[in-house]
mmCIF file of the N, C-alpha and C atoms, coordinates in Angstrom:
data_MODEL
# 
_entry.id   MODEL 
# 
loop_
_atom_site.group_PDB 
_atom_site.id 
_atom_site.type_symbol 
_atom_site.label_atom_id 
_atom_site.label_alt_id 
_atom_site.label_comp_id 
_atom_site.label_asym_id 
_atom_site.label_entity_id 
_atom_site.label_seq_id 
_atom_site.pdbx_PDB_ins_code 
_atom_site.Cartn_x 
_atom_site.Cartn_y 
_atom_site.Cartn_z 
_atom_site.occupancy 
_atom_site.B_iso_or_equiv 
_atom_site.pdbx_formal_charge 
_atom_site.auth_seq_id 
_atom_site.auth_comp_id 
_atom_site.auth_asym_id 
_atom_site.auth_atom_id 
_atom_site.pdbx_PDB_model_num 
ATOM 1   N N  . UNK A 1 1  ? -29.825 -16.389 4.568   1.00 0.00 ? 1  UNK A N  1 
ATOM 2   C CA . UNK A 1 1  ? -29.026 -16.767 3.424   1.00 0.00 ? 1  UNK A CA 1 
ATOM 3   C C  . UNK A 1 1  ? -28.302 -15.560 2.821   1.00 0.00 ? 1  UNK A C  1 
ATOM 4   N N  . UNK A 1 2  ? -28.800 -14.507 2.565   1.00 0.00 ? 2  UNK A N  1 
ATOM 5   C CA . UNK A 1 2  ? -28.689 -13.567 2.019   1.00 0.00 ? 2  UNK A CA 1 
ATOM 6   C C  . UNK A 1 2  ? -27.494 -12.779 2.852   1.00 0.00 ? 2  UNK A C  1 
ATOM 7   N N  . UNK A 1 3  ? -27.732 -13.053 3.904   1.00 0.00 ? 3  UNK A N  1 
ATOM 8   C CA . UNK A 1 3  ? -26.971 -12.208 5.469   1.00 0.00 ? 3  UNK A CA 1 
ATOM 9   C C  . UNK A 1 3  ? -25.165 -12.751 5.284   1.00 0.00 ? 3  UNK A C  1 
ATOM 10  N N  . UNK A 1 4  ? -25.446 -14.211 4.828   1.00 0.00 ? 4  UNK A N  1 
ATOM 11  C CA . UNK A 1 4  ? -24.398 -15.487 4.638   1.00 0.00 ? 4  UNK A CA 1 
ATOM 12  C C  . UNK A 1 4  ? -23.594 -14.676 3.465   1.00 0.00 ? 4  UNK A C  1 
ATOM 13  N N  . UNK A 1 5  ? -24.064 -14.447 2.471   1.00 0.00 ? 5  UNK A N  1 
ATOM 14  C CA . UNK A 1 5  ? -23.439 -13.975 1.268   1.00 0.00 ? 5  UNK A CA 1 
ATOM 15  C C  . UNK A 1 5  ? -23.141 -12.842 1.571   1.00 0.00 ? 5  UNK A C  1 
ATOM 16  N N  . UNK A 1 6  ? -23.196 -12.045 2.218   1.00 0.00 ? 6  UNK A N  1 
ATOM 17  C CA . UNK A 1 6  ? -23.073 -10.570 2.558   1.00 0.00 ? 6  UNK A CA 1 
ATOM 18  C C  . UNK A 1 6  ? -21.609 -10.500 3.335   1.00 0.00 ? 6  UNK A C  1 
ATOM 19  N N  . UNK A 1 7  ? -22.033 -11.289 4.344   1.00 0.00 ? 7  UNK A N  1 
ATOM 20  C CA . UNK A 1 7  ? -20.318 -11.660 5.208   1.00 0.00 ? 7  UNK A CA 1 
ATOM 21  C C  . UNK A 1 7  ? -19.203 -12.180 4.960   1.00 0.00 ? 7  UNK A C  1 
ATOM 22  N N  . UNK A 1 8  ? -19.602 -13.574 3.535   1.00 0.00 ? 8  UNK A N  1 
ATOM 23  C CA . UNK A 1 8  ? -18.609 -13.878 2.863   1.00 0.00 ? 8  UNK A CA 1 
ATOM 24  C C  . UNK A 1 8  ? -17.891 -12.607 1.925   1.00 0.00 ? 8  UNK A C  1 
ATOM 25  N N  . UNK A 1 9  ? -18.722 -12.059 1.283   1.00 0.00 ? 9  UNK A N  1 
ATOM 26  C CA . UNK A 1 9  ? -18.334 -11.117 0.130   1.00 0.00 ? 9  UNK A CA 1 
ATOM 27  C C  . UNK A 1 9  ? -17.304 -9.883  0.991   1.00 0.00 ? 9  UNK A C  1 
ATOM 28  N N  . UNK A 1 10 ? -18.050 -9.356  2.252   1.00 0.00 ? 10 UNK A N  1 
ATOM 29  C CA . UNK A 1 10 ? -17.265 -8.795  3.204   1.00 0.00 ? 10 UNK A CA 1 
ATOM 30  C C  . UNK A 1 10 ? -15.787 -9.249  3.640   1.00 0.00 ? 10 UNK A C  1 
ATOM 31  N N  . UNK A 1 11 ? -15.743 -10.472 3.664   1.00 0.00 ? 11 UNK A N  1 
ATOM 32  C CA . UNK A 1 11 ? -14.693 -10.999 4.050   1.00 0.00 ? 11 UNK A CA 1 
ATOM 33  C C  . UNK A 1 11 ? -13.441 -11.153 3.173   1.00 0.00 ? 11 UNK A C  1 
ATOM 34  N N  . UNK A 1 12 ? -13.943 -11.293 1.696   1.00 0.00 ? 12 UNK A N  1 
ATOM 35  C CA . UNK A 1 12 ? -13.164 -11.826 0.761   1.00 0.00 ? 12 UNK A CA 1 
ATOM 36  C C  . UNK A 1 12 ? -12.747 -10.365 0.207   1.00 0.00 ? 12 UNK A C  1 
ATOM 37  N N  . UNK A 1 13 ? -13.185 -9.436  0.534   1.00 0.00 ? 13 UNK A N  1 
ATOM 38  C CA . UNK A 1 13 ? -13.356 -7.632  -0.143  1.00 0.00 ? 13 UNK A CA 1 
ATOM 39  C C  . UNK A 1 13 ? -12.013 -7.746  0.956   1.00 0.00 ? 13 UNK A C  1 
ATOM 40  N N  . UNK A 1 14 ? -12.363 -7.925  2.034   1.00 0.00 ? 14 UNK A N  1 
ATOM 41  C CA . UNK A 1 14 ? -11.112 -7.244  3.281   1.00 0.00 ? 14 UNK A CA 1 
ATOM 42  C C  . UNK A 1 14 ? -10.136 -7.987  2.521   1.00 0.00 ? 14 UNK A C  1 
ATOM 43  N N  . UNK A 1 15 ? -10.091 -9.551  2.687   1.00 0.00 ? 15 UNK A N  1 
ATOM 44  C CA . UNK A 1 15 ? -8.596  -9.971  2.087   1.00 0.00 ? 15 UNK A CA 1 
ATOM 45  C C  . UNK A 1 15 ? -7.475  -8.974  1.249   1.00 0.00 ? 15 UNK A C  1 
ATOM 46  N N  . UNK A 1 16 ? -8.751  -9.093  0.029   1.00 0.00 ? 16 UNK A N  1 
ATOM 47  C CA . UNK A 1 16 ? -7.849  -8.383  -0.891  1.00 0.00 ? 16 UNK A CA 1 
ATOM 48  C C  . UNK A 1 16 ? -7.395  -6.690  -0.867  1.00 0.00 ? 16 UNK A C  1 
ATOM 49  N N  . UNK A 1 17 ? -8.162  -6.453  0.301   1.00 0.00 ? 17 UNK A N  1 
ATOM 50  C CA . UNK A 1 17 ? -7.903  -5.210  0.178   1.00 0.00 ? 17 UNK A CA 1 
ATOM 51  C C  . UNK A 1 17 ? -6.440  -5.139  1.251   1.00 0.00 ? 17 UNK A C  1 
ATOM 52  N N  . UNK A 1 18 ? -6.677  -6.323  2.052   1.00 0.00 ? 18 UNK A N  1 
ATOM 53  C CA . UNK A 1 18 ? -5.115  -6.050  2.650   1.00 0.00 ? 18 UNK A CA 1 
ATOM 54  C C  . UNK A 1 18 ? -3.979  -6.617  1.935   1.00 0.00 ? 18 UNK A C  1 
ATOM 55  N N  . UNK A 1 19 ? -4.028  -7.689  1.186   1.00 0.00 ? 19 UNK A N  1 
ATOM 56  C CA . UNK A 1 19 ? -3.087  -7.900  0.087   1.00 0.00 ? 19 UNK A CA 1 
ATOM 57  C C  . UNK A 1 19 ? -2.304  -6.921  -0.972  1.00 0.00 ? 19 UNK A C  1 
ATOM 58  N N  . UNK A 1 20 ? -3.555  -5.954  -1.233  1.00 0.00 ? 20 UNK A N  1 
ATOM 59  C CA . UNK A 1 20 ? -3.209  -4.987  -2.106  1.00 0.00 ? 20 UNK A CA 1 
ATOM 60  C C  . UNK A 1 20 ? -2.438  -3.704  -1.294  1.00 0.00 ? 20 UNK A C  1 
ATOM 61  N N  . UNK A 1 21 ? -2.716  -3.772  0.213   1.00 0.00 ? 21 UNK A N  1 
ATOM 62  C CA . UNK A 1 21 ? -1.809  -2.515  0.914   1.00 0.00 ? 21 UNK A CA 1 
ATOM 63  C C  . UNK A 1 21 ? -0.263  -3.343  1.461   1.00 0.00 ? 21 UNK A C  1 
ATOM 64  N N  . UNK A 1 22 ? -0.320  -4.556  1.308   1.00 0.00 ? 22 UNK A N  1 
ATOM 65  C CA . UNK A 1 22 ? 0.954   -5.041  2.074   1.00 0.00 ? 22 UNK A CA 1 
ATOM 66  C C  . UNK A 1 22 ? 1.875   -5.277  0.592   1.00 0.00 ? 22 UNK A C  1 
ATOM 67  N N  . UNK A 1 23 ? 1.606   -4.707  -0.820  1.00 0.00 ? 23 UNK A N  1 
ATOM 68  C CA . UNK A 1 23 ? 1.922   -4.948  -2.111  1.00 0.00 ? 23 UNK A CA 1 
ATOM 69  C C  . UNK A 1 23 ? 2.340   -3.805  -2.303  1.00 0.00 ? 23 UNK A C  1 
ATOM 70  N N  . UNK A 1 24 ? 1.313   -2.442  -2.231  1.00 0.00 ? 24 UNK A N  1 
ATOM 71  C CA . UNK A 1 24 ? 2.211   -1.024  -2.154  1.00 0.00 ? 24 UNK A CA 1 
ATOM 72  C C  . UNK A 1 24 ? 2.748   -0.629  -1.200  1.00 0.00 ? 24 UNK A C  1 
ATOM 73  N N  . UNK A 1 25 ? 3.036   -1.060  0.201   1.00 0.00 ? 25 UNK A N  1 
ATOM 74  C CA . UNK A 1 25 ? 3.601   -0.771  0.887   1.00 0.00 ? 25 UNK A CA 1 
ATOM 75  C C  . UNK A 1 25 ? 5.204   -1.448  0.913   1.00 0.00 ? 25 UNK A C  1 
ATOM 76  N N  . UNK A 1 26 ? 5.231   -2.158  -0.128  1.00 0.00 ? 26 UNK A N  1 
ATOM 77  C CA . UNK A 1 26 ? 6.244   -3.160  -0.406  1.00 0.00 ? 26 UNK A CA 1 
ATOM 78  C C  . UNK A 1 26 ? 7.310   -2.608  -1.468  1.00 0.00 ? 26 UNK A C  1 
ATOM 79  N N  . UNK A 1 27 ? 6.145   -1.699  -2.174  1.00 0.00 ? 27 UNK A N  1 
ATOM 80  C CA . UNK A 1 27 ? 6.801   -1.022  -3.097  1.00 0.00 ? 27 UNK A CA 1 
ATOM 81  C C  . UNK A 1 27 ? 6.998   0.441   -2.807  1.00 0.00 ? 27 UNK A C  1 
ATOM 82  N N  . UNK A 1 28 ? 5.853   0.849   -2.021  1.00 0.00 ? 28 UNK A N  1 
ATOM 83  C CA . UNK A 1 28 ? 6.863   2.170   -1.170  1.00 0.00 ? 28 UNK A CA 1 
ATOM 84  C C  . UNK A 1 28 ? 6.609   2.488   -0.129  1.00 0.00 ? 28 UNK A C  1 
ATOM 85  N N  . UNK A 1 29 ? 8.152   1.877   0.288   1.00 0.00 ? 29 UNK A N  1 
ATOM 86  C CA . UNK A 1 29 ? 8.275   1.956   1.947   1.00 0.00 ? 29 UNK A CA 1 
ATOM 87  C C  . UNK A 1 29 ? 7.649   2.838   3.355   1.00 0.00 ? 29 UNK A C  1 
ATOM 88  N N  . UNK A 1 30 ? 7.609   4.033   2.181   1.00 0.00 ? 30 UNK A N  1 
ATOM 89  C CA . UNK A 1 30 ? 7.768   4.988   2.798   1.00 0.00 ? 30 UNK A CA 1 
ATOM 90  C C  . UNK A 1 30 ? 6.049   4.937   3.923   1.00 0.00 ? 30 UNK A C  1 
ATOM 91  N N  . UNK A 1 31 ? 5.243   4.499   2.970   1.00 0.00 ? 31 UNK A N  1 
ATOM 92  C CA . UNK A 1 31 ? 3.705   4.534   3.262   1.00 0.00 ? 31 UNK A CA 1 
ATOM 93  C C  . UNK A 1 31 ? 3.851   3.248   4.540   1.00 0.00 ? 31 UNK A C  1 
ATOM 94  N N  . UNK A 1 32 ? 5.211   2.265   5.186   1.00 0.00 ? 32 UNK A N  1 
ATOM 95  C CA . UNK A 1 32 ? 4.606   1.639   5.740   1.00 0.00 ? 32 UNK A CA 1 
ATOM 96  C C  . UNK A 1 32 ? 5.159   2.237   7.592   1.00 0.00 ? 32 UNK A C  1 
ATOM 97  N N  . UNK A 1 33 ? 5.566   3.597   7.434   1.00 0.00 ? 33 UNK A N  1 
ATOM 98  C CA . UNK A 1 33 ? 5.933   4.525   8.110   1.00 0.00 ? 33 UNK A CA 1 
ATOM 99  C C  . UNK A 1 33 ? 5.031   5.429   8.730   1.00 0.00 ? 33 UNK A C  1 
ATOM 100 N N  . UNK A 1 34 ? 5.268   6.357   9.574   1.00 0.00 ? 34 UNK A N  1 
ATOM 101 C CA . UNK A 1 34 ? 4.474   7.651   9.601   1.00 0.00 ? 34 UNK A CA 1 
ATOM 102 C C  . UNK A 1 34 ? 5.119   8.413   9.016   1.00 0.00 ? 34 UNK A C  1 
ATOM 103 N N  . UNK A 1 35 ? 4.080   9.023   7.810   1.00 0.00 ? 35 UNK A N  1 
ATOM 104 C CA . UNK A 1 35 ? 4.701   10.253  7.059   1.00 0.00 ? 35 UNK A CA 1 
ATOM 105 C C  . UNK A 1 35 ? 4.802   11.372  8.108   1.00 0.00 ? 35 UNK A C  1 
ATOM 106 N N  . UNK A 1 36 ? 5.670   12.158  7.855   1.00 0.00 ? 36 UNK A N  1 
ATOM 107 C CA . UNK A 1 36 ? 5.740   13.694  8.714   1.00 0.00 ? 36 UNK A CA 1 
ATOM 108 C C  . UNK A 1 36 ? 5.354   14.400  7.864   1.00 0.00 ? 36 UNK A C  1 
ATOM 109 N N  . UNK A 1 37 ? 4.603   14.733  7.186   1.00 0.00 ? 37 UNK A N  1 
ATOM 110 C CA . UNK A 1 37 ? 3.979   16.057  6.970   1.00 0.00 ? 37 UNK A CA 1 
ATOM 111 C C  . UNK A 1 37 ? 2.692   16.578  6.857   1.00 0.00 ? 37 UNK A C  1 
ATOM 112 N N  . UNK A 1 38 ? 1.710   17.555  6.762   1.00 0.00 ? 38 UNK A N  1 
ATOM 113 C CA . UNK A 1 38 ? 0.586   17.829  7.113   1.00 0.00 ? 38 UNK A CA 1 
ATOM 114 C C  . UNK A 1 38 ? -0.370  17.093  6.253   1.00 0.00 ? 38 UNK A C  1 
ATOM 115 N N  . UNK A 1 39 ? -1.593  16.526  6.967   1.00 0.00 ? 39 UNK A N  1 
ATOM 116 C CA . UNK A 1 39 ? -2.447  16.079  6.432   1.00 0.00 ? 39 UNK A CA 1 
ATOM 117 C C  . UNK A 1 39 ? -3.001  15.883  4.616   1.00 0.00 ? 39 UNK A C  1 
ATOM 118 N N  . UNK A 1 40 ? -2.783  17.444  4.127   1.00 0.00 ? 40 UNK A N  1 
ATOM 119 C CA . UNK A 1 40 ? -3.251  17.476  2.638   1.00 0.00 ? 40 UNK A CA 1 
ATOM 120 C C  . UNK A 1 40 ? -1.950  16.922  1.917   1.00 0.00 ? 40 UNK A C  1 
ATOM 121 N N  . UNK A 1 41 ? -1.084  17.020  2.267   1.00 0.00 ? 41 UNK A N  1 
ATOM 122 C CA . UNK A 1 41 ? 0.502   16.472  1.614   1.00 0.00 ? 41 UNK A CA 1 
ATOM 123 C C  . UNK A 1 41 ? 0.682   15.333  1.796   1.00 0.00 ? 41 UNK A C  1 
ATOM 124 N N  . UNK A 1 42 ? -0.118  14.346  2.978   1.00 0.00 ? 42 UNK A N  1 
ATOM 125 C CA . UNK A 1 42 ? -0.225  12.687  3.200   1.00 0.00 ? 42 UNK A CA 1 
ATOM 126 C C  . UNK A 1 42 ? -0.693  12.404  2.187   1.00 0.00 ? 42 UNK A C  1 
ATOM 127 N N  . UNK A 1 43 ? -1.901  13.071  2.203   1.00 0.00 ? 43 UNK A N  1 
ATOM 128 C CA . UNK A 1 43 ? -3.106  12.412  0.947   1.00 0.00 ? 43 UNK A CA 1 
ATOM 129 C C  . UNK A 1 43 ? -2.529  12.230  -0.724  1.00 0.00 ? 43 UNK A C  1 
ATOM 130 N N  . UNK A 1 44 ? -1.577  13.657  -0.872  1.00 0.00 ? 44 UNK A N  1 
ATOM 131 C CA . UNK A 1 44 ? -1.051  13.661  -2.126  1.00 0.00 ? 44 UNK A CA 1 
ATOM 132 C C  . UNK A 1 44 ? -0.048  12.428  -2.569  1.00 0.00 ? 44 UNK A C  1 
ATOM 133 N N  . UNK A 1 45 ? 0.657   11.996  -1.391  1.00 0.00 ? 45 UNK A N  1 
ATOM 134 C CA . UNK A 1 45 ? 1.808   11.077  -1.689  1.00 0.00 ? 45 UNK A CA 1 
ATOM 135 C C  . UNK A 1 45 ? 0.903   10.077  -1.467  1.00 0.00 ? 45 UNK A C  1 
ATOM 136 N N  . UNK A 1 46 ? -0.213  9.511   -1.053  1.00 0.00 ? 46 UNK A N  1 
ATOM 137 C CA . UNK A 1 46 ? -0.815  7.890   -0.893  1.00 0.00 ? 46 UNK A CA 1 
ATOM 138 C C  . UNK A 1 46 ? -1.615  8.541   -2.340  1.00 0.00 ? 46 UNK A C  1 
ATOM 139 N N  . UNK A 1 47 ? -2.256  9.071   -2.790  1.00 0.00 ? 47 UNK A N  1 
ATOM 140 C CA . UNK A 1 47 ? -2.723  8.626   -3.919  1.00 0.00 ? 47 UNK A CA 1 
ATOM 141 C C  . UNK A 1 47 ? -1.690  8.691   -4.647  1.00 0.00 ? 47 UNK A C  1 
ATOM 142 N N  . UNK A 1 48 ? -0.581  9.707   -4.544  1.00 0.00 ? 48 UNK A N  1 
ATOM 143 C CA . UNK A 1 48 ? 0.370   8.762   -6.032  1.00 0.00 ? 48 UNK A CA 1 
ATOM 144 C C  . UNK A 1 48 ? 1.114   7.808   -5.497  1.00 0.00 ? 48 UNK A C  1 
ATOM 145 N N  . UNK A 1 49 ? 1.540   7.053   -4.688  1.00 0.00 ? 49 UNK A N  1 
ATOM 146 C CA . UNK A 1 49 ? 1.711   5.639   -4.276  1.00 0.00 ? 49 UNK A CA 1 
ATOM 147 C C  . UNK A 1 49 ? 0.715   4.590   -5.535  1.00 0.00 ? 49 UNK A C  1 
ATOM 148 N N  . UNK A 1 50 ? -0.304  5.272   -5.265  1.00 0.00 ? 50 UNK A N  1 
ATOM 149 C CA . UNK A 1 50 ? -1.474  3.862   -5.587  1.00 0.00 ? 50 UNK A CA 1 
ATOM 150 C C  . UNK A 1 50 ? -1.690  4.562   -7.300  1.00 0.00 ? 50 UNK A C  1 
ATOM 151 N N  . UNK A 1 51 ? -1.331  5.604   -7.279  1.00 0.00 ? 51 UNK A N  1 
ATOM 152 C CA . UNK A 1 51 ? -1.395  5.914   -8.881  1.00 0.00 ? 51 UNK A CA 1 
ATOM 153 C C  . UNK A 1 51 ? -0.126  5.056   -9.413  1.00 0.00 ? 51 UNK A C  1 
ATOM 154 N N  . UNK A 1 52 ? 0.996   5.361   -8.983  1.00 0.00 ? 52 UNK A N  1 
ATOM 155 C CA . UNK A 1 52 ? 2.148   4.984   -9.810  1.00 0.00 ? 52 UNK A CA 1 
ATOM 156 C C  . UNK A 1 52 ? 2.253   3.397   -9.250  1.00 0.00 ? 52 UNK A C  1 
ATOM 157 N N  . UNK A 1 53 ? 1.697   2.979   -8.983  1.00 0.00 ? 53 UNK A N  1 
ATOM 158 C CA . UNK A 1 53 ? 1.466   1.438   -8.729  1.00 0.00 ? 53 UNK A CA 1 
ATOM 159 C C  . UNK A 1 53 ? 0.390   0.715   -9.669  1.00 0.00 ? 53 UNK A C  1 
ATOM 160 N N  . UNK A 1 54 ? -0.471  1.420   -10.137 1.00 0.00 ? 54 UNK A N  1 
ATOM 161 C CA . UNK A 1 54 ? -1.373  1.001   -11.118 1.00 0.00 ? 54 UNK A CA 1 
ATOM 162 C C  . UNK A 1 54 ? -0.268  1.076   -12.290 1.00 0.00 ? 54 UNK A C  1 
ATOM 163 N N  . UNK A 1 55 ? 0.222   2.172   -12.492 1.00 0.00 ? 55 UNK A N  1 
ATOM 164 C CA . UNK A 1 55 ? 0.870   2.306   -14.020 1.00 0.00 ? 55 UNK A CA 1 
ATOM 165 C C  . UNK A 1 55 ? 1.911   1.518   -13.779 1.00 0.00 ? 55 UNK A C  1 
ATOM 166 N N  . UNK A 1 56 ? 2.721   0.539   -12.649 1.00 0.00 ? 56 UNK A N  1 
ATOM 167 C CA . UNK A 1 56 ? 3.205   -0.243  -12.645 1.00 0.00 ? 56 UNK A CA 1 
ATOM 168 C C  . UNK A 1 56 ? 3.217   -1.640  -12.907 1.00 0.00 ? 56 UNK A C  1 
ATOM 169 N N  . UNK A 1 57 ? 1.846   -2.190  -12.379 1.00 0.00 ? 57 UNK A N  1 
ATOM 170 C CA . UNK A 1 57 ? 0.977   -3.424  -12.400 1.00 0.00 ? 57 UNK A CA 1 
ATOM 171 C C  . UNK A 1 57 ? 0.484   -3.051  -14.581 1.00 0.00 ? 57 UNK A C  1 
ATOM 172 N N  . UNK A 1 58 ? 0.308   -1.659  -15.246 1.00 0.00 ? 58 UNK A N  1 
ATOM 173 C CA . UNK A 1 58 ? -0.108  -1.960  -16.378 1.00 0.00 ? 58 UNK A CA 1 
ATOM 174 C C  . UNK A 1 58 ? 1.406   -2.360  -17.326 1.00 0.00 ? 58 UNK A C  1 
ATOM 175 N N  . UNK A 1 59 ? 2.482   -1.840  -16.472 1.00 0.00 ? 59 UNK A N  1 
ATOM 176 C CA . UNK A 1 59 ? 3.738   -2.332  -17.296 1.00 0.00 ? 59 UNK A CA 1 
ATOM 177 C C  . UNK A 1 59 ? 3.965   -3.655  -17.157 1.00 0.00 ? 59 UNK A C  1 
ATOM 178 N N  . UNK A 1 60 ? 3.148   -4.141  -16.037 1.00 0.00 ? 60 UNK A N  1 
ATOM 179 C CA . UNK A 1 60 ? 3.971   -6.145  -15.811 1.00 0.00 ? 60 UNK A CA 1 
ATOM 180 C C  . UNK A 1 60 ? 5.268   -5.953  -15.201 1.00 0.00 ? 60 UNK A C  1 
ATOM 181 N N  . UNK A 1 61 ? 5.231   -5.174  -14.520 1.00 0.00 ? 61 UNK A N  1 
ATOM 182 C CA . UNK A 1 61 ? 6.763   -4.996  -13.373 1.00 0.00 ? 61 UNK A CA 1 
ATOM 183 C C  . UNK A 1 61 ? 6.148   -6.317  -12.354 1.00 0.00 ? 61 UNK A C  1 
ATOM 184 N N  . UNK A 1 62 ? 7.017   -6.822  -11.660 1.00 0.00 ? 62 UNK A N  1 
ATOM 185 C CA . UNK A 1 62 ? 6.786   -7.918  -10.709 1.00 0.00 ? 62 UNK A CA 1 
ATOM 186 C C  . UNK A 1 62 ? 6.959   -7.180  -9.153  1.00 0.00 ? 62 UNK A C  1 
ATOM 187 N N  . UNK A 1 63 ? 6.375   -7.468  -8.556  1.00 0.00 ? 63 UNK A N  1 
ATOM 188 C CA . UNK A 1 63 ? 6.394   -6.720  -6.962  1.00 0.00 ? 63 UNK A CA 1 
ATOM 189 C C  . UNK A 1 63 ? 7.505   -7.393  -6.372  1.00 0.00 ? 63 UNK A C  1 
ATOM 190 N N  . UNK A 1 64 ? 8.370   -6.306  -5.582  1.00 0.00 ? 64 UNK A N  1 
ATOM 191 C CA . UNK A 1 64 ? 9.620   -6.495  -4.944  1.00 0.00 ? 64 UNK A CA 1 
ATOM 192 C C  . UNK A 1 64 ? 8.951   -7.166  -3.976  1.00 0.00 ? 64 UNK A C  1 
ATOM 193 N N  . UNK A 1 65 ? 10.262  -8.007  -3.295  1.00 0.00 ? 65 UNK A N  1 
ATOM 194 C CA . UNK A 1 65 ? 9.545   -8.572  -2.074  1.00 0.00 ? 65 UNK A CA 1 
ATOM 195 C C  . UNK A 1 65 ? 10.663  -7.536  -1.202  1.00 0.00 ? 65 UNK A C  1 
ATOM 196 N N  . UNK A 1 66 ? 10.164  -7.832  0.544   1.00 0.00 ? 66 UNK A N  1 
ATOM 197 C CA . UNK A 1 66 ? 10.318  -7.052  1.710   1.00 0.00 ? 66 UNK A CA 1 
ATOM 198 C C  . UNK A 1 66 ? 11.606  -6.661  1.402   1.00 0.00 ? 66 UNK A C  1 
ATOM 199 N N  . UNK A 1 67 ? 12.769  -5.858  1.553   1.00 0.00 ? 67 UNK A N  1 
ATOM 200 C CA . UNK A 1 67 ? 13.654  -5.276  1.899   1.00 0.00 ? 67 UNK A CA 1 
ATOM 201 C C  . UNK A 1 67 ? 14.068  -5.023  3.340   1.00 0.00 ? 67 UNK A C  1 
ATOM 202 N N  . UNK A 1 68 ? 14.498  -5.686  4.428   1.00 0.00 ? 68 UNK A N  1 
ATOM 203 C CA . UNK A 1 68 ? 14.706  -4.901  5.695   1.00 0.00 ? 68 UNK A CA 1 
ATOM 204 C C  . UNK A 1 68 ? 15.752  -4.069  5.584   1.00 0.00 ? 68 UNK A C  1 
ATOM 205 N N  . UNK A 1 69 ? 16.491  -3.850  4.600   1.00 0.00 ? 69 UNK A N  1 
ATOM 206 C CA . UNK A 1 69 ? 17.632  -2.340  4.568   1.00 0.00 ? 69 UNK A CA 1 
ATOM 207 C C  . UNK A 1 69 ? 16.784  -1.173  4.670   1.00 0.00 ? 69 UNK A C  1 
ATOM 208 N N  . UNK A 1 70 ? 15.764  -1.107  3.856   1.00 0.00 ? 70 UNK A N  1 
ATOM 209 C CA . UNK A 1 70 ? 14.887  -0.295  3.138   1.00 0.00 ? 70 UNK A CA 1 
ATOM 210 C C  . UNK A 1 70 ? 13.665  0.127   4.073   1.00 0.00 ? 70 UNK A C  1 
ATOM 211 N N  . UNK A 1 71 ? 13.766  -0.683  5.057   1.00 0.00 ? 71 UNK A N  1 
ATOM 212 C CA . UNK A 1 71 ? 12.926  -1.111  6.521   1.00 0.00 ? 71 UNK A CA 1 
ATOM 213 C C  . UNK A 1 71 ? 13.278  -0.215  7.793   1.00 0.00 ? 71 UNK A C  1 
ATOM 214 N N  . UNK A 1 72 ? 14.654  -0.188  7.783   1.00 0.00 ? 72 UNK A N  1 
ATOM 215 C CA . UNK A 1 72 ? 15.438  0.213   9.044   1.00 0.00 ? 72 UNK A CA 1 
ATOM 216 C C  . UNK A 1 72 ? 15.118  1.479   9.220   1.00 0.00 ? 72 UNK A C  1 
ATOM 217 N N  . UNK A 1 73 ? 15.753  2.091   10.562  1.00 0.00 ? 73 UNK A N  1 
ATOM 218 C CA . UNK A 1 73 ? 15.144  3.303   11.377  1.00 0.00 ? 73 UNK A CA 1 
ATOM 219 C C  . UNK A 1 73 ? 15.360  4.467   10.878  1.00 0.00 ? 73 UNK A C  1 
ATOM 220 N N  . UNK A 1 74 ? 17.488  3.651   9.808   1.00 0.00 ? 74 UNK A N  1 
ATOM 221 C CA . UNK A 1 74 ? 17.729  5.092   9.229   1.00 0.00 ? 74 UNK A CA 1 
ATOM 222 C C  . UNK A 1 74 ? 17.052  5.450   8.407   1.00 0.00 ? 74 UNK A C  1 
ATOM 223 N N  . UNK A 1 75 ? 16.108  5.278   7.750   1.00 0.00 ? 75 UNK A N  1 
ATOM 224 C CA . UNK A 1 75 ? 15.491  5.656   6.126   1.00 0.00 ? 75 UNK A CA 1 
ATOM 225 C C  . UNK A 1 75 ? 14.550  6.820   6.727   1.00 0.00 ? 75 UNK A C  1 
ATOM 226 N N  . UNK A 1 76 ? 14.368  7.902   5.991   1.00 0.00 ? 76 UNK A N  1 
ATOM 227 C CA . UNK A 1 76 ? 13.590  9.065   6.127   1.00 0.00 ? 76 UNK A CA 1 
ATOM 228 C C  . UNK A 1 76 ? 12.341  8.612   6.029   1.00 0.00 ? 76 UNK A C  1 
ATOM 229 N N  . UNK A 1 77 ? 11.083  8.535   6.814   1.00 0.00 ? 77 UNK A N  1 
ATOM 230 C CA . UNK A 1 77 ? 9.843   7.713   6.536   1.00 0.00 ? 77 UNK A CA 1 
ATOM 231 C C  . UNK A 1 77 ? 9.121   9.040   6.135   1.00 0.00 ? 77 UNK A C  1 
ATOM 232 N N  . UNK A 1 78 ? 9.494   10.220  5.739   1.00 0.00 ? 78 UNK A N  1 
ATOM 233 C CA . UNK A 1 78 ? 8.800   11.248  4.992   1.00 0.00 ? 78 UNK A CA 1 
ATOM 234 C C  . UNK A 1 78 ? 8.839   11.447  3.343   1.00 0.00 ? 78 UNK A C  1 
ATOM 235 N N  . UNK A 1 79 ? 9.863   10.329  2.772   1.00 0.00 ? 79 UNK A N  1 
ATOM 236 C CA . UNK A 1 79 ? 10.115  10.670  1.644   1.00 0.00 ? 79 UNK A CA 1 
ATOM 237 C C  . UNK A 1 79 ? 10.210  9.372   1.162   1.00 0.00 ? 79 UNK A C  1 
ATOM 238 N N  . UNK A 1 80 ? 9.438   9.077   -0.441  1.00 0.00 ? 80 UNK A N  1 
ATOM 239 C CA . UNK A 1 80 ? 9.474   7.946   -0.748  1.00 0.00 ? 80 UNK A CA 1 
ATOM 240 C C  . UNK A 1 80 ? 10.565  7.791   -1.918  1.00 0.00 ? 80 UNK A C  1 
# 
């Protein structure tokens, strides 16, 4: 029983956790790219992705939907 609740809760954790990356990745493009630059400079731009996305969600901004301009090959996927 216990095992049951464990896999549901697992399951329903993943959902939202991919909802919430296909939401900032919506809002910056850039993260749904390979960044080019070194490892400690990835990390800096995905946590402020998900920082300036919180202080977005506390303003009540509404999430853009997909853009394929914003998508395409020309866009610099190093810079958001």
């Amino acid at each position: 029983m216990q095992s049951e609740l464990t896999i549901e809760a697992t399951k329903k954790l993943e959902l939202q956790l991919k909802e919430l990356l296909i939401v900032v990745k919506r809002r910056f493009p850039c993260l749904s790219m390979w960044l080019k630059v070194k490892l400690p400079r990835a990390a800096v731009i995905i946590v402020a992705a998900f920082v300036s996305h919180n202080i977005v969600i506390n303003a009540a901004d509404e999430i853009p939907e997909r853009d394929d301009a914003v998508y395409g090959a020309r866009r610099n996927p190093s810079t958001c």
